[in-house]
C-alpha positions as CSV (number, residue, x, y, z in Angstrom):
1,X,24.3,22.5,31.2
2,X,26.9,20.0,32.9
3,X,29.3,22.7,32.5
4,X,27.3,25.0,35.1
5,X,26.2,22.2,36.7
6,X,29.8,21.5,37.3
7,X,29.8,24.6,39.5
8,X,27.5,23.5,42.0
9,X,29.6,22.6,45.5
10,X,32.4,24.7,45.7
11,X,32.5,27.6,47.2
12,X,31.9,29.9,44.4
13,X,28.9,28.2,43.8
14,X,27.5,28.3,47.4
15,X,28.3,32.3,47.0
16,X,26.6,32.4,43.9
17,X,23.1,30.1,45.0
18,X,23.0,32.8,48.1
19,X,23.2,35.7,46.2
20,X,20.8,34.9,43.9
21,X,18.4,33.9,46.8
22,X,19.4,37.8,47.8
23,X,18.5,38.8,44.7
24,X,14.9,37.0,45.0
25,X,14.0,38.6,48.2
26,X,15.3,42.4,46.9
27,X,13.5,42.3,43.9
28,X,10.2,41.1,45.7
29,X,10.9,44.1,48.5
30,X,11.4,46.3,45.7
31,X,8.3,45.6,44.1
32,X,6.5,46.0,47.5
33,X,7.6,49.0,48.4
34,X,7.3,50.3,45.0
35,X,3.7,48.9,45.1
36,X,3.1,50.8,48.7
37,X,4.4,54.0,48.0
38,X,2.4,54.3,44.7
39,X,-0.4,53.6,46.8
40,X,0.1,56.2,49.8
41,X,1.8,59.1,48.3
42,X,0.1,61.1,45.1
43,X,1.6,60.3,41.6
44,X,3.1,64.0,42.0
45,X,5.0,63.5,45.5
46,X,6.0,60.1,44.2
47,X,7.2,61.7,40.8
48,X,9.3,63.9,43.1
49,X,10.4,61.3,45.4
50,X,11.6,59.3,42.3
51,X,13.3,62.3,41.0
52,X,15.1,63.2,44.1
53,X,16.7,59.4,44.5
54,X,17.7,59.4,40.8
55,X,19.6,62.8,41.0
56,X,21.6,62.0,44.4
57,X,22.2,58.9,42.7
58,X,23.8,60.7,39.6
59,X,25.7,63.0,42.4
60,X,27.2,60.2,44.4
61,X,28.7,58.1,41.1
62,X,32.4,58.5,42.1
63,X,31.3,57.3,45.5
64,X,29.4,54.4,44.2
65,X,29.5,51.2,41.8
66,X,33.2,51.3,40.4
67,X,34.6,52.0,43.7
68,X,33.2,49.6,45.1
69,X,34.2,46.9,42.9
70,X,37.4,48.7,43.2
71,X,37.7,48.1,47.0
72,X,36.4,44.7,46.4
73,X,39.1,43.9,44.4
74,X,42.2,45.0,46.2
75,X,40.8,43.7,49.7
76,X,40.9,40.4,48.0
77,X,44.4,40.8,46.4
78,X,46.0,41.7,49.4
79,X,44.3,39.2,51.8
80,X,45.3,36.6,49.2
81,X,49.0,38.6,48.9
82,X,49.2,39.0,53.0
83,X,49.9,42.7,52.4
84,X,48.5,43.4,55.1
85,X,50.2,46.9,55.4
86,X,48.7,47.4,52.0
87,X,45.1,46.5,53.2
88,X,45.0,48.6,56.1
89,X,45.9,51.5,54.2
90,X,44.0,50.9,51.2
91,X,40.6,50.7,53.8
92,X,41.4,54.0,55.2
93,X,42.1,55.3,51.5
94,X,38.7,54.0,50.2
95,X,36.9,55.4,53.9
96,X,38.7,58.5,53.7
97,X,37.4,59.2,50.0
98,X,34.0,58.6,50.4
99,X,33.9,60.8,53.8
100,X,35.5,64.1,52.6
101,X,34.9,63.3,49.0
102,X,30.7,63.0,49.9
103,X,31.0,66.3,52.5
104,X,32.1,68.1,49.5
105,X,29.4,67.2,47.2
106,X,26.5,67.1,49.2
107,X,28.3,70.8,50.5
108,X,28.2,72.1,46.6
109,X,24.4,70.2,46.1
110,X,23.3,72.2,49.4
111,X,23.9,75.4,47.9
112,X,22.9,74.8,44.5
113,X,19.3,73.3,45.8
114,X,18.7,76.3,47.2
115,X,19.5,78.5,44.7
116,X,17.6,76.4,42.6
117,X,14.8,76.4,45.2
118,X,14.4,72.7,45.3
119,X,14.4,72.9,49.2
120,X,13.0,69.4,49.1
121,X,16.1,68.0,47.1
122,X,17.9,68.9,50.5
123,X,16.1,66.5,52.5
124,X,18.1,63.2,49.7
125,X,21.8,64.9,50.3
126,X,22.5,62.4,53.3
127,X,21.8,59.6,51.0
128,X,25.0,60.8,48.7
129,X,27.0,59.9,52.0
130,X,25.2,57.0,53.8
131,X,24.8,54.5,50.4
132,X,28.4,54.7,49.6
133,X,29.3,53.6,52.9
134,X,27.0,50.8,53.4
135,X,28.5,49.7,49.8
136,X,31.8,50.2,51.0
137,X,31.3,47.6,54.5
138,X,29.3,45.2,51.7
139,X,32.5,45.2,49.5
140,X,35.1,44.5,52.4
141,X,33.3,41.3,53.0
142,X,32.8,40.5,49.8
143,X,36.7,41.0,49.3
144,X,37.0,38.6,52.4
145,X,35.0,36.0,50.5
146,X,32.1,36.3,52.8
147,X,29.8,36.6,49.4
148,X,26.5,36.5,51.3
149,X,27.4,38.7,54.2
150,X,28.4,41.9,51.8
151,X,25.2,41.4,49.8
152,X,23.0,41.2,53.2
153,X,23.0,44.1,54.2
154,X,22.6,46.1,51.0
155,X,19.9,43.6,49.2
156,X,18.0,42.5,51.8
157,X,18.2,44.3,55.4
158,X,18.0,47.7,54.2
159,X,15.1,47.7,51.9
160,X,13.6,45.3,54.6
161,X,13.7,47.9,57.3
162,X,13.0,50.8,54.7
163,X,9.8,48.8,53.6
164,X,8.2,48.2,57.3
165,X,8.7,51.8,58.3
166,X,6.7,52.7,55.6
167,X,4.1,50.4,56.6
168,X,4.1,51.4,60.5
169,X,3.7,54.6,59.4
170,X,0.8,54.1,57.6
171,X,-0.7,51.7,60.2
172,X,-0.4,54.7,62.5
173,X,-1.7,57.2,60.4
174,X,1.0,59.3,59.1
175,X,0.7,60.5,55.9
176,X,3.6,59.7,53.9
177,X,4.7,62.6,52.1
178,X,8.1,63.1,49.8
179,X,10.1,64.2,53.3
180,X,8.9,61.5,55.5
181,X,10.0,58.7,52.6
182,X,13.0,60.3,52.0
183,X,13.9,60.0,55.7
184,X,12.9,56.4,56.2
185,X,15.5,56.0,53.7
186,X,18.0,57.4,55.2
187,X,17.3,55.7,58.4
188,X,17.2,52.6,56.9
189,X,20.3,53.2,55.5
190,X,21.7,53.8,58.7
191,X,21.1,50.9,60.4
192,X,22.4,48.3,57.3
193,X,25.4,50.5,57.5
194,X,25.7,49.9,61.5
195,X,25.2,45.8,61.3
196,X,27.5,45.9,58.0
197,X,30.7,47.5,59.3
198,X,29.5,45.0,62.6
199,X,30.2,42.2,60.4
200,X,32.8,43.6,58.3
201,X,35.3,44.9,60.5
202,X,34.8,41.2,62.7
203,X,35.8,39.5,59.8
204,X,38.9,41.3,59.0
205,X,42.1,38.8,60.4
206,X,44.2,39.9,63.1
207,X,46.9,40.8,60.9
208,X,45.1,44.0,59.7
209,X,46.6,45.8,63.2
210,X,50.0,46.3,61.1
211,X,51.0,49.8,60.0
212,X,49.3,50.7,56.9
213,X,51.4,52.2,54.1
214,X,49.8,53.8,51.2
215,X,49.7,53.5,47.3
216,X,47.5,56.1,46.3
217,X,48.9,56.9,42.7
218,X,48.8,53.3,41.8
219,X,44.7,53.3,43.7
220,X,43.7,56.4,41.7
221,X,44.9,55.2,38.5
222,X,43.3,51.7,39.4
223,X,39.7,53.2,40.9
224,X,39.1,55.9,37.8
225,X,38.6,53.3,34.9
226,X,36.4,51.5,37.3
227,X,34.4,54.7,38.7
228,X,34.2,56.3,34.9
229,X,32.9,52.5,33.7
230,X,30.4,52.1,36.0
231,X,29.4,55.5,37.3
232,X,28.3,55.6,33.2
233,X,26.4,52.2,33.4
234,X,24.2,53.6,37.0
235,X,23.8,57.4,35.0
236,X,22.9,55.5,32.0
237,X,20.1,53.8,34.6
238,X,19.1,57.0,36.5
239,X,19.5,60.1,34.0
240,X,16.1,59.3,31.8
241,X,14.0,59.8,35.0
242,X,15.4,63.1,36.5
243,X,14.8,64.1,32.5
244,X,11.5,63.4,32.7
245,X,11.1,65.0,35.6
246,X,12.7,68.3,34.5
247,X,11.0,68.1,30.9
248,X,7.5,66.8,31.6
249,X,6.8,67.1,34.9
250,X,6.7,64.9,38.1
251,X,3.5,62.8,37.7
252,X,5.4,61.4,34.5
253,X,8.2,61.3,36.3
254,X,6.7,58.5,38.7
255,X,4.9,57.0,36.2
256,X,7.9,56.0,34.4
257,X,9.8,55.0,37.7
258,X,7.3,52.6,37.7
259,X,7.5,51.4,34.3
260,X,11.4,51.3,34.5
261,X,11.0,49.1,37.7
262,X,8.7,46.8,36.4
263,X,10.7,46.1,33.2
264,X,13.6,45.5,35.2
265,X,11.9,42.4,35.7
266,X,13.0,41.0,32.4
267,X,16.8,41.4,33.0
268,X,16.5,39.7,36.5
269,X,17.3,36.4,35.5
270,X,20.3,36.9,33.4
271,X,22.1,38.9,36.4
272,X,21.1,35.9,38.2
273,X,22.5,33.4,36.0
274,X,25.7,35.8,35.6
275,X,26.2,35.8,39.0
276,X,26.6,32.1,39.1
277,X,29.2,31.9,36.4
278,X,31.4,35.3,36.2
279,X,33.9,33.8,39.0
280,X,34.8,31.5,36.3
281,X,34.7,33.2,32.7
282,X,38.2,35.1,33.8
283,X,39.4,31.9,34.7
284,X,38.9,29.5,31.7
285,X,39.6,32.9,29.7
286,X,43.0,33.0,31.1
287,X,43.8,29.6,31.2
288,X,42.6,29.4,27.2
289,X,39.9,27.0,27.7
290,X,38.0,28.7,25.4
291,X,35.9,25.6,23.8
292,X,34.6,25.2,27.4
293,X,34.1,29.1,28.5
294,X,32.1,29.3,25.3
295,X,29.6,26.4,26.0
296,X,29.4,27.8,29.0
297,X,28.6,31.2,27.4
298,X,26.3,30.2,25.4
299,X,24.1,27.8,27.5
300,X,23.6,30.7,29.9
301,X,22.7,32.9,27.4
302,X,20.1,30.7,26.1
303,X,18.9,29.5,29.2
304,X,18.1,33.2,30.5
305,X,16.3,34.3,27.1
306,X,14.4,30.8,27.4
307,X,13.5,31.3,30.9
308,X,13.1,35.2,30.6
309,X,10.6,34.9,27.5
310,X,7.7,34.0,29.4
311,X,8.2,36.8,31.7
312,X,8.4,39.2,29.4
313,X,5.5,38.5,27.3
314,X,2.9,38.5,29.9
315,X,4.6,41.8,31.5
316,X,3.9,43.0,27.9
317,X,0.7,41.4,26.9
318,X,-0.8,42.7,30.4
319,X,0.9,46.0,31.0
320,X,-1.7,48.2,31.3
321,X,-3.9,45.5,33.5
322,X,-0.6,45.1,35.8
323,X,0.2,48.7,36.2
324,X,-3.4,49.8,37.3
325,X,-3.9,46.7,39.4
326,X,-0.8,46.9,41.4
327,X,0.0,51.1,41.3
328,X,-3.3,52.6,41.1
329,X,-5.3,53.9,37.6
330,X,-2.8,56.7,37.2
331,X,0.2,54.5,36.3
332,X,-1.9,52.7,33.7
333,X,-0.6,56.0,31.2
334,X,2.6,54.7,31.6
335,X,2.0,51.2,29.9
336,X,3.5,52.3,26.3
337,X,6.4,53.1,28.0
338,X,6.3,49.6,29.5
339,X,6.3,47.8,26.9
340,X,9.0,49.7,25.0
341,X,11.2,49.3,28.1
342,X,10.4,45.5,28.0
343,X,11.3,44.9,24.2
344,X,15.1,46.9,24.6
345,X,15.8,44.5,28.2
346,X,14.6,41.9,26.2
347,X,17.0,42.1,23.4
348,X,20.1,42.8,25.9
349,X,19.2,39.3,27.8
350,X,19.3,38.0,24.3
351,X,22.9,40.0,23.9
352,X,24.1,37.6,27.3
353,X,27.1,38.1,28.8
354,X,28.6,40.9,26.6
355,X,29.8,43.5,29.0
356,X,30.3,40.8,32.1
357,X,33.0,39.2,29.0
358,X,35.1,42.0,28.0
359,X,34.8,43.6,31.5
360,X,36.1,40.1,33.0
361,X,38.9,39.5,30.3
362,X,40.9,42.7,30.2
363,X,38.9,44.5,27.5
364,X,36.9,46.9,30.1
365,X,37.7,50.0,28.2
366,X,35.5,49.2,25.5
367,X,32.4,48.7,27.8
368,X,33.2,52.2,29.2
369,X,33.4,53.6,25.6
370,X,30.1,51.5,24.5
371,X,28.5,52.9,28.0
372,X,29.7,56.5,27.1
373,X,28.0,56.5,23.5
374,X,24.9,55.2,25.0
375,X,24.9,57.7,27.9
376,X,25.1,60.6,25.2
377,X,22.7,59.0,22.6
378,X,20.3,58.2,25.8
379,X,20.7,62.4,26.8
380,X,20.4,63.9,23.3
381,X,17.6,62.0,22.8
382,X,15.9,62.5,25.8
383,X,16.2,66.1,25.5
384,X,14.9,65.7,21.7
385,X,11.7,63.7,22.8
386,X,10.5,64.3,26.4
387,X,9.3,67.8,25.6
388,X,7.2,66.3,22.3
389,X,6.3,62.5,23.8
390,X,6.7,62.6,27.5
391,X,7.5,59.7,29.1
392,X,7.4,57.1,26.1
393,X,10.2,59.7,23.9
394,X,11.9,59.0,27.4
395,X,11.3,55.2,26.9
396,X,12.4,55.3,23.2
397,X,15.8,57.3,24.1
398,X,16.7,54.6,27.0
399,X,15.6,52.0,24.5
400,X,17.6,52.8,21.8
401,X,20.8,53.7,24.0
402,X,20.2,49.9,25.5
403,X,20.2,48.4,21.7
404,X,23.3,50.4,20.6
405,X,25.8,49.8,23.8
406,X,24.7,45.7,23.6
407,X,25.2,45.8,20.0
408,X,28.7,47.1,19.9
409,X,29.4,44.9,23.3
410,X,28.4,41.7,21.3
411,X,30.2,43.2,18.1
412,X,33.6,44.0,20.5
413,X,33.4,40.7,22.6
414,X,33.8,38.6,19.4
415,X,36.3,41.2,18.2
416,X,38.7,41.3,21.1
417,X,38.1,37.6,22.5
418,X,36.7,35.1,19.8
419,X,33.7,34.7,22.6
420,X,30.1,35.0,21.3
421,X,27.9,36.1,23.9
422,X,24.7,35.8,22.5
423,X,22.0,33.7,22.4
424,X,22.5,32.8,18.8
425,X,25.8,31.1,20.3
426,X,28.7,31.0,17.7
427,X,27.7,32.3,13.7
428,X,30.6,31.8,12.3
429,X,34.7,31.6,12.0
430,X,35.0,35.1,11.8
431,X,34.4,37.8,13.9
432,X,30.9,39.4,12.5
């Protein structure tokens, strides 16, 4: 515990604390609004709602997630460099792709929704432009080192605002349908985006102003590892829902929204606790203080499934009690698929670190690959056992494609780095 401890004070550490009190206030605004829409809309319109978010989602991957961390990344490196020629150009290369590369898919999703007649679908396409911007101010700060200030906006501001127009329109009397929700969305979208680039484009140092010069090859071939590695891990997240919704209808759909939420619960504390110590695993990895990275490792590891244990029994124990006391008697159905979803995040907090590890060390390619299997064994699935279970095949697919990628991540991490990631800690000389 020293070890983390030991983090404590510097400015890493002061980055890391804030986030994680970020973290705190999203989840509890997530849980809230979740909690008030399942109350105000029916399970159908909130099926549908769910459904709509979860697709845009899957449409806007290049946009979000890896490029993000992709921006992130360079704005640091050349801030640190003083290529400031390179940063200016590399800001309008990253702004520049998610305008015209978001015009042309929410231009292709226009059409396609209407063939489809899913004229309600119409009403998420500004989200596939707005939330990759908004990520896009967030990751310029957090390339400045202004930690706090790029997760602002995005964790806390936006489902904030999005959370108390729900709530004044309720207070009011306006009956929240799938269009209305879907448009509060967007607006508070908006405004986290406005207050974001505020902050974002004040912090940038006065140097910026020189002329920007341009390395696109070397950004592409930089961006698409990152886009393909990630854009997996948020489809992996997103596609099990807009398969329920196309296989069993939209009532399960939003019943299993919920369920997914709610066991998200159980992985909150290991993001937290990875938060506070990923600045420094690339570090000690590179310097080949690997005694120390791997007490570090493994205290973590055992301190989330410790600490996470108690929350996931009593999500388990009481899932059916929880789900119809907080979402209404209708989401009670979905407490099989709860717990199932419980026992899979439960077994990747025991996994730890795995994919933060090879991710943070050079070995990235085999998350994407361990992400890729579990997208397709998650889809094949899904399409086996949605039609004949519903919402809990749904929950055994995701649940089985979350046991497969951590296993091969723990099995690759030892492989590739000597690092065991688990909470089992080190089991032996040799590598499995």
């Amino acid at each position: 515990m020293n070890d983390i401890k030991a983090l404590v004070g510097n400015k890493i550490a002061q980055g890391a604390l804030g986030t994680f009190g970020l973290n705190i206030c999203n989840q509890l605004f997530l849980f809230l609004t979740l909690t008030l829409l399942t109350r105000l809309m029916t399970a159908e319109d909130f099926g549908l709602y769910s459904v709509i978010l979860s697709t845009v989602t899957l449409i806007s991957l290049p946009f979000i997630g890896g490029f993000t961390t992709f921006t992130m990344r360079h704005v640091a490196s050349y801030k640190a460099k003083e290529e400031w020629g390179a940063l200016r150009g590399l800001l309008q290369f990253s702004l520049l792709w998610v305008i015209f590369g978001t015009i042309i898919f929410i231009s292709i999703s226009y059409v396609s929704f209407n063939v489809l007649e899913l004229e309600k679908y119409v009403w998420g396409l500004p989200t596939i432009f707005l939330m990759p911007l908004l990520l896009y101010f967030g990751a310029i700060s957090r390339g400045l080192k202004k930690v706090v200030q790029g997760r602002f906006f995005e964790f806390f501001l936006q489902p904030f605002i999005f959370f108390s127009l729900c709530i004044a329109a309720h207070f009011k009397g306006v009956e929240l349908t799938v269009i209305f929700a879907l448009q509060f969305y967007a607006i508070s979208i908006v405004i986290g985006i406005l207050c974001s680039a505020f902050f974002a484009l004040r912090s940038l140092p006065k140097n910026i102003k020189q002329k920007a010069y341009f390395r696109v090859k070397e950004w592409v071939h930089s961006a698409i590892p990152l886009i393909f590695a990630v854009g997996l891990v948020v489809a992996n997240m997103n596609i099990d829902i807009v398969m329920v919704g196309a296989l069993a209808g939209e009532e399960d759909a939003g019943q299993y929204r919920v369920a997914s939420r709610m066991a998200a619960f159980v992985l909150f504390i290991l993001f937290a606790l990875n938060n506070a110590v990923s600045p420094r695993i690339s570090a000690l990895y590179a310097t080949g203080e690997k005694e120390k990275l791997q007490r570090i490792i493994t205290t973590v590891s055992r301190a989330a499934l410790v600490l996470t244990l108690p929350i996931a029994i009593i999500l388990f124990v009481f899932a059916e009690g929880i789900l119809s006391l907080a979402f209404g008697n209708v989401f009670a159905a979905a407490s099989v698929a709860l717990m199932i979803l419980i026992g899979a995040n439960l077994f990747s907090v025991a996994m730890g670190q795995v994919g933060q590890v090879l991710s943070l060390t050079g070995y990235e390619k085999y998350t994407a690959v361990s992400v890729l299997i579990a997208v397709l064994i998650n889809v094949s699935l899904n399409a086996y056992l949605v039609p004949q279970m519903g919402m809990n095949g749904a929950a055994i697919a995701t649940g089985v494609s979350i046991v497969v990628w951590n296993t091969l991540l723990a099995f690759w991490s030892v492989q590739k780095t000597g690092l065991y990631c688990t909470a089992l800690g080190p089991i032996g000389k040799r590598a499995f």
